[in-house]
MDTraj code that builds the backbone (N, CA, C; nanometers):
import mdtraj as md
import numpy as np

residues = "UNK UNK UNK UNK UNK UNK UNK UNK UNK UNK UNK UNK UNK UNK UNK UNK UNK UNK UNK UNK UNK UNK UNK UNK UNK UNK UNK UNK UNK UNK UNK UNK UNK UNK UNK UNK UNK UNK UNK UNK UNK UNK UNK UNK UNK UNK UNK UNK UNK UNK UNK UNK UNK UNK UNK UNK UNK UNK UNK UNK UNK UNK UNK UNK UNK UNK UNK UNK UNK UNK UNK UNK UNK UNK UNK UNK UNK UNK UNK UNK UNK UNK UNK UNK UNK UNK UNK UNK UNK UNK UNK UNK UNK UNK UNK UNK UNK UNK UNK UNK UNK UNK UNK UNK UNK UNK UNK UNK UNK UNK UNK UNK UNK UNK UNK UNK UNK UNK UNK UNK UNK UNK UNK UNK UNK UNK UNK UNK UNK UNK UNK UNK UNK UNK UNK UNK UNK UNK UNK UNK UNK UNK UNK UNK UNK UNK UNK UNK UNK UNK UNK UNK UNK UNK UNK UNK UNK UNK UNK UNK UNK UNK UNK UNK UNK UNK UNK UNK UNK UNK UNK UNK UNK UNK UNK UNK UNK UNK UNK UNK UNK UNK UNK UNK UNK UNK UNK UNK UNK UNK UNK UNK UNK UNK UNK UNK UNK UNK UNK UNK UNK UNK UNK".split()
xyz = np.array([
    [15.9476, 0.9431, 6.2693],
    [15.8022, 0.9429, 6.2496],
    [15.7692, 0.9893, 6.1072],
    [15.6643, 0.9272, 6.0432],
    [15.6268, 1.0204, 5.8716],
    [15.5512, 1.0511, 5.8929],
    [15.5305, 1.1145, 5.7845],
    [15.4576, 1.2552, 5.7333],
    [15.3238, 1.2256, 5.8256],
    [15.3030, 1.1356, 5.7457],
    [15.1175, 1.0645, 5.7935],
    [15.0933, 1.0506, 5.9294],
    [15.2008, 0.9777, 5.9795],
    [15.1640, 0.9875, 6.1370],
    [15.1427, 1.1137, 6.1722],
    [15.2316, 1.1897, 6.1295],
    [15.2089, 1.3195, 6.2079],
    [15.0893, 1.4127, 6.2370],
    [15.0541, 1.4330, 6.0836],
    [14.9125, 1.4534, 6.0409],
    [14.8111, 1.3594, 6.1296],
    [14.8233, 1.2528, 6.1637],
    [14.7139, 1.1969, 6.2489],
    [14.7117, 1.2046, 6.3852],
    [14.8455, 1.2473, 6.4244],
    [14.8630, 1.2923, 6.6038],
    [14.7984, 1.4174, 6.5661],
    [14.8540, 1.5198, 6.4927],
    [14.7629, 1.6620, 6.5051],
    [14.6509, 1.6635, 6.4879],
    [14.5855, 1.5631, 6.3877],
    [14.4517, 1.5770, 6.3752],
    [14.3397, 1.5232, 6.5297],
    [14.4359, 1.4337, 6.5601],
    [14.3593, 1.3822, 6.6953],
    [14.3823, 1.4799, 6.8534],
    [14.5088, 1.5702, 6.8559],
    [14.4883, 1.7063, 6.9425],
    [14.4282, 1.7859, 6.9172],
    [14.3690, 1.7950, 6.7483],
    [14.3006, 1.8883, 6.7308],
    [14.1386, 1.8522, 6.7872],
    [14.1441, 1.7060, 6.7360],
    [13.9718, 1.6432, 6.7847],
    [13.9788, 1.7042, 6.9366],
    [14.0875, 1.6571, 6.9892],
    [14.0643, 1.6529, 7.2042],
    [14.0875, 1.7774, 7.1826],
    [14.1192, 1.8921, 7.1451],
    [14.0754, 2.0335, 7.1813],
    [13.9733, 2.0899, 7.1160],
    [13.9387, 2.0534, 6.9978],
    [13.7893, 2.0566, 7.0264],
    [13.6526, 2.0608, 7.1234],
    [13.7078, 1.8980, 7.1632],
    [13.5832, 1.8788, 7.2280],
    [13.5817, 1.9210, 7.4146],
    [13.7653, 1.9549, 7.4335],
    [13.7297, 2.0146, 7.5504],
    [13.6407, 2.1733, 7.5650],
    [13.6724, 2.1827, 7.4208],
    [13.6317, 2.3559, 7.4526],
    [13.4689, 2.3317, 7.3848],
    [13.3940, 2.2546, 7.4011],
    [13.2343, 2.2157, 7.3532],
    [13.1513, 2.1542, 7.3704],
    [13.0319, 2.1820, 7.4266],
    [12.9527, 2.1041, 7.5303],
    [12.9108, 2.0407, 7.3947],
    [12.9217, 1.8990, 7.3917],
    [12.9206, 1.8093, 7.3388],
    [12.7306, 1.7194, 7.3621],
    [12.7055, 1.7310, 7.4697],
    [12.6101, 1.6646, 7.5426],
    [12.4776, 1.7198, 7.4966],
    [12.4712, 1.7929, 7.4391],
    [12.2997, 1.8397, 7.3913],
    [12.2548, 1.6965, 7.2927],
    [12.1658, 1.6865, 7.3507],
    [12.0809, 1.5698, 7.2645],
    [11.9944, 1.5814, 7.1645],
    [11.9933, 1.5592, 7.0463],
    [11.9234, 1.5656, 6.9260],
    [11.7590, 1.5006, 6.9540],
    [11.7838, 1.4128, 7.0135],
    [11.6330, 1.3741, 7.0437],
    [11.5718, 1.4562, 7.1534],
    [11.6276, 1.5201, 7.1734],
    [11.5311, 1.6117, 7.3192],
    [11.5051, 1.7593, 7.2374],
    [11.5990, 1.7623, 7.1690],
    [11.5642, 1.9032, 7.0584],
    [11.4374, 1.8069, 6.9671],
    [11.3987, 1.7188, 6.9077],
    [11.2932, 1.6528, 6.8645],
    [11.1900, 1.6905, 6.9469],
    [11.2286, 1.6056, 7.0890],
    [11.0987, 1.5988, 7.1390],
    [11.0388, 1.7535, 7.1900],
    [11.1094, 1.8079, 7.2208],
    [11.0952, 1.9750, 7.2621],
    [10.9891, 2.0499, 7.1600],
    [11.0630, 1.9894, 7.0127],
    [10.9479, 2.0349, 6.8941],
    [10.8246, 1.9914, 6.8864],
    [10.7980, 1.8525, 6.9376],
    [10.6910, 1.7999, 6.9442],
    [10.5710, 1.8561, 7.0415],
    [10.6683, 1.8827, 7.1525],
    [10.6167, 1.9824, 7.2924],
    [10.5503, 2.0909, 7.2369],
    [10.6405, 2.2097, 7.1721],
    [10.5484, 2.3034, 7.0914],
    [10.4494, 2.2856, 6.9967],
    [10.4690, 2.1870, 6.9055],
    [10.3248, 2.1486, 6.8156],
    [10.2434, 2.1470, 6.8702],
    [10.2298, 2.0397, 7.0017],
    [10.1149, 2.0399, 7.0422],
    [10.0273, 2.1553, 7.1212],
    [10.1710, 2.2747, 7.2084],
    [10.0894, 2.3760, 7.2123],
    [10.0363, 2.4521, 7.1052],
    [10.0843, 2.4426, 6.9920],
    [10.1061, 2.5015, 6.8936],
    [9.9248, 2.4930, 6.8521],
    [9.8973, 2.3486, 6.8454],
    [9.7424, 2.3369, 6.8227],
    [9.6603, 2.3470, 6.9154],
    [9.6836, 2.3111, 7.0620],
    [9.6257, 2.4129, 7.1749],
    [9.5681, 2.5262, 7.1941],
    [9.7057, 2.6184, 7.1222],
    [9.6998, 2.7501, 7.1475],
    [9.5615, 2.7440, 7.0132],
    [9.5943, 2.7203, 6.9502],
    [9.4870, 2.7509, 6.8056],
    [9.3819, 2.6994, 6.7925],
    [9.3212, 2.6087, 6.8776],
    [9.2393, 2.5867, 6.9787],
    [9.1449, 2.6718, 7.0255],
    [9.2486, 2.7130, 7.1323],
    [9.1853, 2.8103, 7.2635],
    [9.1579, 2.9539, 7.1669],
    [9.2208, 2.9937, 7.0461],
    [9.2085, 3.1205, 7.0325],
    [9.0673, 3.1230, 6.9062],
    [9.0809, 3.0011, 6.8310],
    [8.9838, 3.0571, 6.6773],
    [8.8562, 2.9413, 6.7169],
    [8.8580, 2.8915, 6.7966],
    [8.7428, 2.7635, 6.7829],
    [8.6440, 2.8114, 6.8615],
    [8.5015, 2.8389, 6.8718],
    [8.4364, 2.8730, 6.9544],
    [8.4267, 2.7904, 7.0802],
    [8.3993, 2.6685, 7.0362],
    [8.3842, 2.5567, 7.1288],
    [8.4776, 2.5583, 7.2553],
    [8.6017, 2.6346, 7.2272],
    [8.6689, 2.6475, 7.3285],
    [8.6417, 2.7244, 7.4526],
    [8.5206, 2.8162, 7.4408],
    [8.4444, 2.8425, 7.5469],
    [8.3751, 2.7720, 7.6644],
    [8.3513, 2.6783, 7.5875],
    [8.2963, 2.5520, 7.7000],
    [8.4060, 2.5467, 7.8184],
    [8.5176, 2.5173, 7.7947],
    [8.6362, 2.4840, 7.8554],
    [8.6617, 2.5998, 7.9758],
    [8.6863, 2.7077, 7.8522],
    [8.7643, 2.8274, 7.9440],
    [8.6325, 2.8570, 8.0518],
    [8.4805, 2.8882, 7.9801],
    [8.3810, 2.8858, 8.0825],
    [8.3859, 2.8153, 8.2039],
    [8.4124, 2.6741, 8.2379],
    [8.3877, 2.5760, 8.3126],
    [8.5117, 2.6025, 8.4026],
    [8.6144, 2.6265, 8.3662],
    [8.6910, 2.6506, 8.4452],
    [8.7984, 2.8489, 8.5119],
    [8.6992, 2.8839, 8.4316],
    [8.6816, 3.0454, 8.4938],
    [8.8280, 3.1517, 8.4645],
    [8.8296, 3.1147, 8.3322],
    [8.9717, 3.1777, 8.3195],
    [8.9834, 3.2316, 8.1816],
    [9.0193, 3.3586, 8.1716],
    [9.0422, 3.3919, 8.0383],
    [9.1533, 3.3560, 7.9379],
    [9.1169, 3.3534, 7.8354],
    [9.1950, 3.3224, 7.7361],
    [9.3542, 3.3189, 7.7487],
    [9.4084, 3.4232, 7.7698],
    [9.5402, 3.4551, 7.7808],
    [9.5730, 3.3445, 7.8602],
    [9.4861, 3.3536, 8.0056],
    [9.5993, 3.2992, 8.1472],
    [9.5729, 3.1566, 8.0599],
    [9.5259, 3.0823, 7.9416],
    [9.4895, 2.9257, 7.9761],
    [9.6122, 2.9414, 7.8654],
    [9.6221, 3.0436, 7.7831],
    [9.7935, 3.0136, 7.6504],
    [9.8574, 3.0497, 7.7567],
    [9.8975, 3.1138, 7.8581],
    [10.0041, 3.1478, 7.9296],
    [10.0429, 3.0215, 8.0481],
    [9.9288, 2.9289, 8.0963],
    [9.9446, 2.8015, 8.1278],
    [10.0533, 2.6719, 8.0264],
    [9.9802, 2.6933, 7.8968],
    [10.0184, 2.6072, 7.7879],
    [10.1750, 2.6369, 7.7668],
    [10.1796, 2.7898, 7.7670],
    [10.3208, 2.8210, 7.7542],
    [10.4370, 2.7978, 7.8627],
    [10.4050, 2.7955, 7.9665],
    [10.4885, 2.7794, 8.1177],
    [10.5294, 2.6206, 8.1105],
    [10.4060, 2.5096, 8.0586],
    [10.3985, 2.3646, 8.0680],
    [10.4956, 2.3206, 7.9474],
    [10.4880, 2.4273, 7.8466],
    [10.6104, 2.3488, 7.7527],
    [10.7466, 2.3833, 7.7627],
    [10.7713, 2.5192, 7.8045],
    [10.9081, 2.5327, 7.8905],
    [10.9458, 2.4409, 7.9899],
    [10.8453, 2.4364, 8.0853],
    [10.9332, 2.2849, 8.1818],
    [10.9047, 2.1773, 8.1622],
    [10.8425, 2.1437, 8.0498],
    [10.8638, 1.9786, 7.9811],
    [11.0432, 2.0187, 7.9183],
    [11.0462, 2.0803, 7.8252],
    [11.1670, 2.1003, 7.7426],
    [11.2564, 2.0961, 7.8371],
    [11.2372, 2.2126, 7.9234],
    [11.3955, 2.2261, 8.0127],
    [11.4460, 2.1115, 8.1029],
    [11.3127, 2.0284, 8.1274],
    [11.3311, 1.8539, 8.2033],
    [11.4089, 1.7868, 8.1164],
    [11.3357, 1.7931, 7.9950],
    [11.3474, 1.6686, 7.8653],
    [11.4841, 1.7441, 7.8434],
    [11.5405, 1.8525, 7.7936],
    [11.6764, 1.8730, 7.7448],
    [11.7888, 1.8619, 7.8474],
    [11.7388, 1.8802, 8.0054],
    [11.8509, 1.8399, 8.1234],
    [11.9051, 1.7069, 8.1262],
    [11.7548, 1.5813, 8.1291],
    [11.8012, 1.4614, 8.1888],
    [11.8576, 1.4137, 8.0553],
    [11.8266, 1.4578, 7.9047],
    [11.8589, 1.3578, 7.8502],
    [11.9905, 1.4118, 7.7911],
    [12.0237, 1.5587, 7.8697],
    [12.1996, 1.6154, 7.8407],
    [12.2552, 1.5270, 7.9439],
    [12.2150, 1.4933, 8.0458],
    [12.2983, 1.3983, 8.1670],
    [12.2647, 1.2670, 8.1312],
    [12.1913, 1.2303, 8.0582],
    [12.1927, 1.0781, 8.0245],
    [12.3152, 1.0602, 7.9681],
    [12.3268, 1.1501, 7.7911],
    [12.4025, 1.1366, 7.6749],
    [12.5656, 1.1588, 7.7766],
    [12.5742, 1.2870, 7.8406],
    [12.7361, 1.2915, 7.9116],
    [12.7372, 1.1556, 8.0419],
    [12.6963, 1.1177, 8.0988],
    [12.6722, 0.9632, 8.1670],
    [12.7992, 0.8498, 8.0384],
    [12.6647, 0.8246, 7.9287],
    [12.7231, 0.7261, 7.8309],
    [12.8794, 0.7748, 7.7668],
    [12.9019, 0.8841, 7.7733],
    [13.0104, 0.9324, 7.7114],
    [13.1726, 0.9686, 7.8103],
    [13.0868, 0.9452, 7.9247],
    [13.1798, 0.9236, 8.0581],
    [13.2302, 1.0799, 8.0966],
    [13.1302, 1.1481, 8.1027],
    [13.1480, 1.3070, 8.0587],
    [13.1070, 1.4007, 8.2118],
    [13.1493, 1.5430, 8.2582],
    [13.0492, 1.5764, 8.3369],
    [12.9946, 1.6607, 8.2755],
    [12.8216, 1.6680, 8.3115],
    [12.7420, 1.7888, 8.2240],
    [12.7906, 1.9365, 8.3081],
    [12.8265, 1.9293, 8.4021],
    [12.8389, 2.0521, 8.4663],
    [13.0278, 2.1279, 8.4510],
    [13.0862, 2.1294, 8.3831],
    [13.2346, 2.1858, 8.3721],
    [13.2395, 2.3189, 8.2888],
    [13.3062, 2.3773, 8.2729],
    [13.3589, 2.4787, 8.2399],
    [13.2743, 2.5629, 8.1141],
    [13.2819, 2.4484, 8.0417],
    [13.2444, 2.4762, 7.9398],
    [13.0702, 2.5005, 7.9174],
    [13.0123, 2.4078, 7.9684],
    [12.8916, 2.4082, 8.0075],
    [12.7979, 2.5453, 8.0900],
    [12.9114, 2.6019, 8.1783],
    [12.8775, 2.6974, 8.2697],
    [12.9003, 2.7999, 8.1909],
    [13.0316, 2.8499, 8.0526],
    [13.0163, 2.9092, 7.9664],
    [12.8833, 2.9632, 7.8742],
    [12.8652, 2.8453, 7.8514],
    [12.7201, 2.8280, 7.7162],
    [12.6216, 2.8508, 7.8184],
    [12.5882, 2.8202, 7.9226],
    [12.4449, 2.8696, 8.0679],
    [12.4320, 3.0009, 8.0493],
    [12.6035, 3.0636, 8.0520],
    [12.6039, 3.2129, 8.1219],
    [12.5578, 3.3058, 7.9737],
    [12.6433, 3.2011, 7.8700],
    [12.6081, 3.3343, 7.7364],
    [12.4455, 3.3083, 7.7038],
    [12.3789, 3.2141, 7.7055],
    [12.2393, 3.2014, 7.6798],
    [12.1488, 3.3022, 7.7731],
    [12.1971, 3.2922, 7.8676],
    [12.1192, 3.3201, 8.0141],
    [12.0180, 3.4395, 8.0245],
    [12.1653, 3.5717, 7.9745],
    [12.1452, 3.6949, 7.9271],
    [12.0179, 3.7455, 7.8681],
    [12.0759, 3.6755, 7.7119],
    [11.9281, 3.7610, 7.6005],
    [11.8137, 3.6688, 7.6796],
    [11.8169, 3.5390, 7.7158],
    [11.6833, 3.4513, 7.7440],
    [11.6359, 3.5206, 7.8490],
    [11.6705, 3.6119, 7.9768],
    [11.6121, 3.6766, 8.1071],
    [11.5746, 3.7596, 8.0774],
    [11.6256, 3.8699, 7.9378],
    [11.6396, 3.9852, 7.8829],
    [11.4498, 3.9704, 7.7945],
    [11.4551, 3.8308, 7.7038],
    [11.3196, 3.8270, 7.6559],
    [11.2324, 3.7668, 7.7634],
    [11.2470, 3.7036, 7.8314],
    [11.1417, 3.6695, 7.9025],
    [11.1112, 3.7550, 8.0107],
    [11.1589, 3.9023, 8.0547],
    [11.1119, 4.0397, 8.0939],
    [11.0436, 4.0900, 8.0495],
    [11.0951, 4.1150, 7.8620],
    [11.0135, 4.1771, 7.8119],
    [10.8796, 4.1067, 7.7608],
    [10.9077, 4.0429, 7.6995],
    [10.7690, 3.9068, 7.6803],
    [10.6677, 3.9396, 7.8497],
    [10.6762, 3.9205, 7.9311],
    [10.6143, 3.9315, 8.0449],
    [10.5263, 4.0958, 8.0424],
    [10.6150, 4.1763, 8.0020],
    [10.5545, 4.3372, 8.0310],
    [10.4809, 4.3087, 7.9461],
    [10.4866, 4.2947, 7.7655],
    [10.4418, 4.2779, 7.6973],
    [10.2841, 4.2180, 7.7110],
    [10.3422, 4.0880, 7.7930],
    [10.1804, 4.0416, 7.7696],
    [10.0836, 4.0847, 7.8966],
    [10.1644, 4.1503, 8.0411],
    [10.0646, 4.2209, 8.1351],
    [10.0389, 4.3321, 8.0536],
    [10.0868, 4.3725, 7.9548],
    [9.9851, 4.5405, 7.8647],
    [9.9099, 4.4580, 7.7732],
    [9.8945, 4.3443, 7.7416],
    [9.7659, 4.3192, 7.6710],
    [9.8520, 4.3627, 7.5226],
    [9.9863, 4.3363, 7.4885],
    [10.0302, 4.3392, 7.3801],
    [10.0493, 4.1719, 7.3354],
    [9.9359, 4.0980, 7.3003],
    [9.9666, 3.9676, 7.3600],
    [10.0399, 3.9023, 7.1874],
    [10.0239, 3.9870, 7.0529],
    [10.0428, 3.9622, 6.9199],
    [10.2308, 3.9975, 6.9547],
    [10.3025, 4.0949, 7.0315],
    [10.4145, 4.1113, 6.9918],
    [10.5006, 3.9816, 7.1297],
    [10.4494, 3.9253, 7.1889],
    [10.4923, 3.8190, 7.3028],
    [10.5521, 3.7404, 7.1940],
    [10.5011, 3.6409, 7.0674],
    [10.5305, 3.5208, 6.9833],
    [10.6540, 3.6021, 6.9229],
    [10.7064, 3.7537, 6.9064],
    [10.7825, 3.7421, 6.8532],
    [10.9068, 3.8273, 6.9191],
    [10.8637, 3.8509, 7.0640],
    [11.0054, 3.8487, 7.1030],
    [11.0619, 3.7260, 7.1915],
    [10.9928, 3.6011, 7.2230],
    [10.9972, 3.5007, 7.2371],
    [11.1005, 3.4611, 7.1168],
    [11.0419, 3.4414, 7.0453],
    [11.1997, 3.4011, 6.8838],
    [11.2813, 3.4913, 6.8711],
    [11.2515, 3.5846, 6.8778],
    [11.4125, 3.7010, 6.8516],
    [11.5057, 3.6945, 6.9498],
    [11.4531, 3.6596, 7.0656],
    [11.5489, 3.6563, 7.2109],
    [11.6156, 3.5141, 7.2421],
    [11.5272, 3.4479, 7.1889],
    [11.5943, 3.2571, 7.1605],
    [11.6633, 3.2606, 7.0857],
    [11.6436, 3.3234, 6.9573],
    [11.7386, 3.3592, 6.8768],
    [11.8743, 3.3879, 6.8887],
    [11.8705, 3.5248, 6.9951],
    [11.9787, 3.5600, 6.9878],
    [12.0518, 3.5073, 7.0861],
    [11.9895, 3.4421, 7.2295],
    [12.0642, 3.3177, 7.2854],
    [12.1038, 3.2205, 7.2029],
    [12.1118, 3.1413, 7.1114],
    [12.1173, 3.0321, 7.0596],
    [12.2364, 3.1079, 6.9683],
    [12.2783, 3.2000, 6.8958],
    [12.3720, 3.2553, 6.8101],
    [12.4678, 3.2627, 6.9685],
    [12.4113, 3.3369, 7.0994],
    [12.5154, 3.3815, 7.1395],
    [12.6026, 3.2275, 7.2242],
    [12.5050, 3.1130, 7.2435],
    [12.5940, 3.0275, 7.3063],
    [12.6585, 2.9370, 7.1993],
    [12.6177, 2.9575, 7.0770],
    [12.6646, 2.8436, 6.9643],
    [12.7966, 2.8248, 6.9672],
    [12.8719, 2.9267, 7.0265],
    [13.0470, 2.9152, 7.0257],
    [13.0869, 2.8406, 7.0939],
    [13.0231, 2.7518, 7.2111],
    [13.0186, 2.6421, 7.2628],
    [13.0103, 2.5389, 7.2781],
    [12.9418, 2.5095, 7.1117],
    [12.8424, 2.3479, 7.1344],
    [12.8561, 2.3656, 6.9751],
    [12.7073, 2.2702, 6.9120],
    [12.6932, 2.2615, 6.8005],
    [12.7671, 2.3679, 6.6389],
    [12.7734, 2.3555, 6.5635],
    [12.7833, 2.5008, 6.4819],
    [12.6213, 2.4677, 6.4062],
    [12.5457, 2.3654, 6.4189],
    [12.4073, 2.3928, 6.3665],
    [12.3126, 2.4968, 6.4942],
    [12.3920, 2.4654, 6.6098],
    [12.2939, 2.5709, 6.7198],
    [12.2760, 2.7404, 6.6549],
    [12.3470, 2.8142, 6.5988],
    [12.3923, 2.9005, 6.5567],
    [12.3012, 2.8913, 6.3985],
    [12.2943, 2.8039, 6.3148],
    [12.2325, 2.8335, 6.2238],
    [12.0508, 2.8681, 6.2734],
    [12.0461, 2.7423, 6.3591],
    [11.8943, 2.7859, 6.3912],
    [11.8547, 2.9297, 6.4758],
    [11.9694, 2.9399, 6.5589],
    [11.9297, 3.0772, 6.5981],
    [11.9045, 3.1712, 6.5285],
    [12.0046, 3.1946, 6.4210],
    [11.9833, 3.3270, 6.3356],
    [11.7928, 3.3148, 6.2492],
    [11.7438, 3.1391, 6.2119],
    [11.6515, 3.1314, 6.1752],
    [11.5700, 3.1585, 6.2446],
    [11.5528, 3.1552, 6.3817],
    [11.4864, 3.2051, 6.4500],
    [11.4537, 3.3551, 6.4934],
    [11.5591, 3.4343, 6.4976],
    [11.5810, 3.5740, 6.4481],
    [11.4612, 3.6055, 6.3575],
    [11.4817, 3.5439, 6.2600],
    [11.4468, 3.6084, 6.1325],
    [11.2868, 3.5457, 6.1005],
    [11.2411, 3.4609, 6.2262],
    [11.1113, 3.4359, 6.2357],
    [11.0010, 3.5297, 6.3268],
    [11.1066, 3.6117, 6.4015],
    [11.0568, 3.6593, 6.5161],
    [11.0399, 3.7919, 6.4339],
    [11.1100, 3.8243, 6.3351],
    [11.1210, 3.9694, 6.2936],
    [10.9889, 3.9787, 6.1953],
    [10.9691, 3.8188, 6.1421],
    [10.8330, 3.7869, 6.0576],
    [10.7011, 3.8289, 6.0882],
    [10.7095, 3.7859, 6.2298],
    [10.5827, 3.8420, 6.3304],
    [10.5893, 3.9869, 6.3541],
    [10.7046, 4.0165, 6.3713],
    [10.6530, 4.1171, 6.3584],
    [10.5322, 4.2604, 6.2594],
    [10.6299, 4.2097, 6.1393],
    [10.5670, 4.2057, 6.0486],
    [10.4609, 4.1430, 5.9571],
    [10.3707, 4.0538, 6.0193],
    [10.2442, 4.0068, 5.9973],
    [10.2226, 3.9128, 6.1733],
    [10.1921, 4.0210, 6.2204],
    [10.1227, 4.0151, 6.3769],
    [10.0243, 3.9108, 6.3731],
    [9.9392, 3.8355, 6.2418],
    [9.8245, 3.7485, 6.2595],
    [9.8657, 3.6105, 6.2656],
    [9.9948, 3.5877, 6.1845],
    [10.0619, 3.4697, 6.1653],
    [10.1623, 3.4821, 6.2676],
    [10.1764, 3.4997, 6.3894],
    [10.2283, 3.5105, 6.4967],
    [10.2024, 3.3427, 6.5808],
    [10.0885, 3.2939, 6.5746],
    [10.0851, 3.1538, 6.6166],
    [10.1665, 3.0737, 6.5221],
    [10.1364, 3.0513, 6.4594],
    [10.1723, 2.9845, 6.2829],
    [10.3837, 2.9708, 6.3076],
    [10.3726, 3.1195, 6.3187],
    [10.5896, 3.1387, 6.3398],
    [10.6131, 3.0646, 6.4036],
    [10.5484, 3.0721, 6.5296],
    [10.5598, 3.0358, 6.6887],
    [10.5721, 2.8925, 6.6774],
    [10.4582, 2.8462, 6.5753],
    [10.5108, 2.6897, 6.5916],
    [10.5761, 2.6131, 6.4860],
    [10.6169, 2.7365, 6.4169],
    [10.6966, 2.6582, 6.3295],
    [10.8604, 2.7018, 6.3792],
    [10.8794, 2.8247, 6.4633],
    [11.0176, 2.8316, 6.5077],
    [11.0480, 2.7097, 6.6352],
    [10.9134, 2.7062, 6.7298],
    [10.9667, 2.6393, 6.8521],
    [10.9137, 2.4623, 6.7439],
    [10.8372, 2.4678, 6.6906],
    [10.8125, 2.2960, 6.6373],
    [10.8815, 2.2766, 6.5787],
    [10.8347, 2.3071, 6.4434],
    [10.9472, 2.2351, 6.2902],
    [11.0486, 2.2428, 6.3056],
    [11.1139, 2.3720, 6.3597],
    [11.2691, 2.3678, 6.3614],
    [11.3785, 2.2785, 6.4142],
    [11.2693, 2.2439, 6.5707],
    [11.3601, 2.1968, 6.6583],
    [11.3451, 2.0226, 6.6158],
    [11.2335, 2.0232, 6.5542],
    [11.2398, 1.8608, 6.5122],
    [11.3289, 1.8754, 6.4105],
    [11.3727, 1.9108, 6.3101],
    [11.4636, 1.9159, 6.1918],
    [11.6028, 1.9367, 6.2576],
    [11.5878, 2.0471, 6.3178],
    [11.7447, 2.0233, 6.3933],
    [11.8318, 1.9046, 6.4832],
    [11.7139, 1.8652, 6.5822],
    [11.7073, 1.7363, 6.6336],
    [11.7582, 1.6232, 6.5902],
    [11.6593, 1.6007, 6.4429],
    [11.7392, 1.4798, 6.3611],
    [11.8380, 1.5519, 6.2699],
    [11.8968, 1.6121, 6.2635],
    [12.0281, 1.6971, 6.2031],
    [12.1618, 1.6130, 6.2888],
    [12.1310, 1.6838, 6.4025],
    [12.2060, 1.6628, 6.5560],
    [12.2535, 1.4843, 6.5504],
    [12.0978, 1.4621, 6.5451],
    [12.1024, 1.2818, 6.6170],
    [12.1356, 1.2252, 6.4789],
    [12.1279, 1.2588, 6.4014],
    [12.1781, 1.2083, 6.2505],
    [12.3626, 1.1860, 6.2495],
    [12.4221, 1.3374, 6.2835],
    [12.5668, 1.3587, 6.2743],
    [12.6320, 1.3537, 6.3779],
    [12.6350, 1.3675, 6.4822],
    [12.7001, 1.3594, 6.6095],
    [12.6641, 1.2201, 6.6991],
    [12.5296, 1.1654, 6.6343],
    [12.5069, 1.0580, 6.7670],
    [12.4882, 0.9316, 6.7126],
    [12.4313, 0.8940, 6.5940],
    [12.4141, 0.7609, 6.5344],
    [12.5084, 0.6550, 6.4751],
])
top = md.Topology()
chain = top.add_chain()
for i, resn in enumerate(residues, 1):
    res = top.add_residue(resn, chain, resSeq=i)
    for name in ("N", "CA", "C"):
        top.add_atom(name, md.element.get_by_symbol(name[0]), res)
traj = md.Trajectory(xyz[None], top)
């Protein structure tokens, strides 16, 4: 056998151990559309909070402010978590893949953690009427899910997490631009990452 062959058998055990050890199946267009999901709460929310006119609304239908962003917010989590399931089981389908193996149940379990961990605290947070520090432990806790499952999947999952980190820590530190982070960590990002994704891994 020469040199070259050899180099190309290792390089190709190296590809198949790769990709056994990496959920492969996250879809770049569902990280798009996910971003799109937040924009639009994104102008919702900004909406319901600076426009007067938005009284008409919340009046007519008898609900304060919070519970109608805390509606907006619940509706774009289970658009995303639909839109990023079926179209992770579409993409492993075409690729002759299962979405549910080893590896997959890995990256669930390390995300799982910080994401139950912020969405506790996010919850206390916003029953005390701390409703400015919710936008930013929402990103610090995605954040640090997204760093902690990146050892699994993408190595861009991991860059956006840490950006997200460091958006959440923003809000903190200017509490007014807390909408503004919010939709530029859950919007812009995830559309830029999206076509990152669907750019290098899928086209």
């Amino acid at each position: 056998m020469e040199q070259k062959d050899l180099y190309k058998e290792l390089g190709q055990i190296r590809s198949l151990m790769e990709k056994s050890s990496k959920f492969v199946s996250i879809s770049g267009l569902s990280g798009v559309l996910m971003g799109c999901y937040a924009l639009v709460g994104t102008l919702l929310g900004y909406y319901i909070i600076y426009q007067p006119q938005s009284d008409v609304l919340l009046g007519g239908n008898n609900l304060e402010r919070s519970q109608v962003l805390l509606i907006i917010a619940l509706t774009i989590l289970f658009l995303s978590l639909v839109t990023g399931f079926v179209m992770a089981r579409r993409k492993a389908r075409k690729n002759k893949q299962s979405i549910w193996n080893m590896t997959s149940k890995s990256l669930l379990f390390a995300v799982s953690i910080p994401l139950l961990a912020g969405g506790f605290v996010s919850a206390l947070f916003f029953i005390q009427g701390y409703y400015q520090l919710v936008a930013a432990m929402l990103l610090i806790f995605y954040g640090l899910a997204l760093t902690a499952g990146s050892i699994y999947t993408f190595a861009e999952v991991k860059a956006l997490g840490i950006i997200e980190i460091c958006l959440g820590l923003l809000v903190l530190a200017f509490p007014d631009k807390g909408l503004l982070l919010w939709g530029l960590g859950f919007g812009v990002l995830h559309i830029i990452y999206g076509f990152i994704v669907y750019k290098k891994y899928e086209s």
